[in-house]
C-alpha positions as semicolon CSV with decimal commas, in nm:
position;residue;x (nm);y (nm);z (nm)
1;X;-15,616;-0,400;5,861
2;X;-15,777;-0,630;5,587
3;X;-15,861;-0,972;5,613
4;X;-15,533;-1,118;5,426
5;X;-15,320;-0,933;5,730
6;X;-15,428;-1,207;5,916
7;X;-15,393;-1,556;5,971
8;X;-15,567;-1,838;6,107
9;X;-15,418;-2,041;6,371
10;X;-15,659;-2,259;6,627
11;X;-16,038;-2,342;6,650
12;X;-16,195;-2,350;6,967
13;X;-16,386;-2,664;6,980
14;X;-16,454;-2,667;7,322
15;X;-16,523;-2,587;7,685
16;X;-16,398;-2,753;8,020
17;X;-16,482;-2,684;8,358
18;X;-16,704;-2,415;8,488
19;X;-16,444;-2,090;8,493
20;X;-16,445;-2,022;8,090
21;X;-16,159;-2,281;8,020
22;X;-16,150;-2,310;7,621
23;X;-16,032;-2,641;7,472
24;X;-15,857;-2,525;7,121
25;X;-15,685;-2,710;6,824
26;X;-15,405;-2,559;6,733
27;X;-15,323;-2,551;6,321
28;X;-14,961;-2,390;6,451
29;X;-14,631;-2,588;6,381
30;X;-14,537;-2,463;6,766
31;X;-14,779;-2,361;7,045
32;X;-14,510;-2,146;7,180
33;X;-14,688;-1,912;6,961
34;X;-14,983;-1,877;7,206
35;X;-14,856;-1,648;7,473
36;X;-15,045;-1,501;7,754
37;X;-15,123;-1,131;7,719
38;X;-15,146;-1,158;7,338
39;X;-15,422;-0,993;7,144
40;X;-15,591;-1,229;6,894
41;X;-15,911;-1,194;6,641
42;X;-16,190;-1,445;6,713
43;X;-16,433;-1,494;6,391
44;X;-16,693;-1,720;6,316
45;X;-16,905;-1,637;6,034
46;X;-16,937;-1,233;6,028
47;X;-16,888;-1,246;6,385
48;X;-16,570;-1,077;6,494
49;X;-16,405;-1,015;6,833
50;X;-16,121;-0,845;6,975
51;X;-15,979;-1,075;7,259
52;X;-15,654;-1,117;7,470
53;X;-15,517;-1,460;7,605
54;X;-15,504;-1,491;7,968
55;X;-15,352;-1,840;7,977
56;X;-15,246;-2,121;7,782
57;X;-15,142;-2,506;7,877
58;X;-15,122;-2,779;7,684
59;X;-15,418;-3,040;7,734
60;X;-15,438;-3,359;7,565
61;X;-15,347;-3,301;7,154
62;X;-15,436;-2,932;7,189
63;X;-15,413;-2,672;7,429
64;X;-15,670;-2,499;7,713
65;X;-15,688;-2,111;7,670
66;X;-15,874;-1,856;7,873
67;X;-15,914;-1,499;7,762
68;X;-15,999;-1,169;7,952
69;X;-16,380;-1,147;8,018
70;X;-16,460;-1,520;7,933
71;X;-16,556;-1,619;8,313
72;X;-16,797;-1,858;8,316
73;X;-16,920;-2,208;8,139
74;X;-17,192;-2,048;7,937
75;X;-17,007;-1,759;7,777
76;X;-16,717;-2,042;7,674
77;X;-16,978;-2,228;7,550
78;X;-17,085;-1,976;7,322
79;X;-16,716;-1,873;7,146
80;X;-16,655;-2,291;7,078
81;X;-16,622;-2,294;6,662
82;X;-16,461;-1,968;6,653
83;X;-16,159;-1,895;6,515
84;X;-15,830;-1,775;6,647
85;X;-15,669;-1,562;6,386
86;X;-15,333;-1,363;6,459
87;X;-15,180;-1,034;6,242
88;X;-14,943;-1,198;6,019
89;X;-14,707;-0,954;6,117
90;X;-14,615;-1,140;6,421
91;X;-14,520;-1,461;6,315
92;X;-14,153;-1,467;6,242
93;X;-14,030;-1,490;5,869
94;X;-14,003;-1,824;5,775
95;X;-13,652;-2,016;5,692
96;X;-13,500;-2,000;5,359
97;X;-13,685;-2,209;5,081
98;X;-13,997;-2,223;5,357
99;X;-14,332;-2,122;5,300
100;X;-14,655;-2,040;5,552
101;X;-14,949;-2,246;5,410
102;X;-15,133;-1,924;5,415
103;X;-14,867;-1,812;5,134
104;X;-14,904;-2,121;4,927
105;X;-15,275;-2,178;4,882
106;X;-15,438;-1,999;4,590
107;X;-15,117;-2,014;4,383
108;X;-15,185;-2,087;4,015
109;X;-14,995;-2,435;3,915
110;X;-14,816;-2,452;3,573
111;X;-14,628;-2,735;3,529
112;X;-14,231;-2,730;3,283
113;X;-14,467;-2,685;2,958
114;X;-14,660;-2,391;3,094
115;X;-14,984;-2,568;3,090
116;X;-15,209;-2,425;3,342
117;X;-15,272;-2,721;3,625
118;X;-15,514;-2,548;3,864
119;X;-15,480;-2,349;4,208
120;X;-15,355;-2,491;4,536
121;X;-15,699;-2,526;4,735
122;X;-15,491;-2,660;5,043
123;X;-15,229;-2,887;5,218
124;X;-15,177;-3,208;5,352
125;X;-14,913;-3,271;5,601
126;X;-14,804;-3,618;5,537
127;X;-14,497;-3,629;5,822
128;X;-14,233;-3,690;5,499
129;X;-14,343;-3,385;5,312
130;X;-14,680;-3,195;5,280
131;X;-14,900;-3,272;4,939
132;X;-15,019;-2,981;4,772
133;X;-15,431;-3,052;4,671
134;X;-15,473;-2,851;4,339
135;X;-15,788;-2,831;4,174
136;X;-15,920;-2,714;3,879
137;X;-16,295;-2,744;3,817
138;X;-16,390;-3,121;3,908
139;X;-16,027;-3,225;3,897
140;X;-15,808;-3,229;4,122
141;X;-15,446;-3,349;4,133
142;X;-15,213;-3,475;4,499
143;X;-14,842;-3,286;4,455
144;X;-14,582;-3,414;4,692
145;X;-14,356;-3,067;4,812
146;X;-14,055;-3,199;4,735
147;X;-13,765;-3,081;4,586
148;X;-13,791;-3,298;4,224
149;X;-14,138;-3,182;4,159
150;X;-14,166;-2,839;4,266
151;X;-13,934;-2,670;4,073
152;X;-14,034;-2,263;4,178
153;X;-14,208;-2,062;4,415
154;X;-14,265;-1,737;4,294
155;X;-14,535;-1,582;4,509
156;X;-14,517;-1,215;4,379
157;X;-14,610;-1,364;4,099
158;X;-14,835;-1,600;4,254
159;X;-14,737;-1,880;4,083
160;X;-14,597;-2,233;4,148
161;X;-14,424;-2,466;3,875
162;X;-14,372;-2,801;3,906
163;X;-14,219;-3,114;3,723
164;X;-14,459;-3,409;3,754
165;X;-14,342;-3,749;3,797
166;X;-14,457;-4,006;3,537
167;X;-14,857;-4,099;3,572
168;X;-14,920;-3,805;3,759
């Protein structure tokens, strides 16, 4: 499988207690995703490991994971900034006129004139909507994902067109 088969969902960022407890922020809408007995990639640089959750709970604004042969304080303390990454393939397809993230950044931005705006470098959730950062070179431009602005999503194409508001 190549590296676009997969996706990234949590960071560790921690350790807690002694028995290999992992403390983990979760980029996932739901944490229902994280499921005990599921296989996941860990990467962190060109470091890459084949691992299986053991359990999950929810702890404070993230969650606490253990995985299969991560016993002890010192070898959790090793795998914190590591990635969690999961095969595309087993997220569900999204809702009608919904997008992954994954999907939407590096799409080239034209906007109703078919002048070339730049690429979607990444999101911001905002609560409302999410804001689209799209940069090209130094500049960079904040588009709100709403309706009115963005007026297609093609990604075969790999393109998104929008309609900017005045002074945008």
């Amino acid at each position: 499988m190549s590296e676009k088969d997969f996706l990234l969902i949590a960071e560790i960022v921690g350790v807690h207690g002694i028995r290999g407890n992992l403390r983990v922020c979760s980029y996932a809408e739901s944490d229902d995703i994280f499921t005990p007995g599921m296989s996941v990639r860990l990467k962190k640089g060109d470091e890459e490991l084949l691992c299986t959750l053991r359990q999950v709970s929810p702890y404070r604004q993230g969650l606490l994971i253990s995985l299969d042969g991560v016993d002890d304080r010192n070898r959790a303390e090793s795998m914190v900034g590591y990635g969690i990454h999961i095969e595309k393939s087993s997220l569900p397809e999204p809702e009608e006129g919904s997008y992954y993230w994954s999907d939407i950044i590096g799409l080239s931005v034209f906007d109703k004139d078919d002048v070339f705006l730049g690429r979607v470098e990444s999101l911001i959730p905002t609560g409302s909507n999410d804001v689209y950062v799209v940069k090209n070179g130094n500049k960079e431009i904040l588009i709100p994902a709403i309706a009115t602005v963005v007026t297609e999503i093609d990604l075969e194409s790999r393109i998104l067109r929008v309609e900017l508001p005045e002074g945008l």
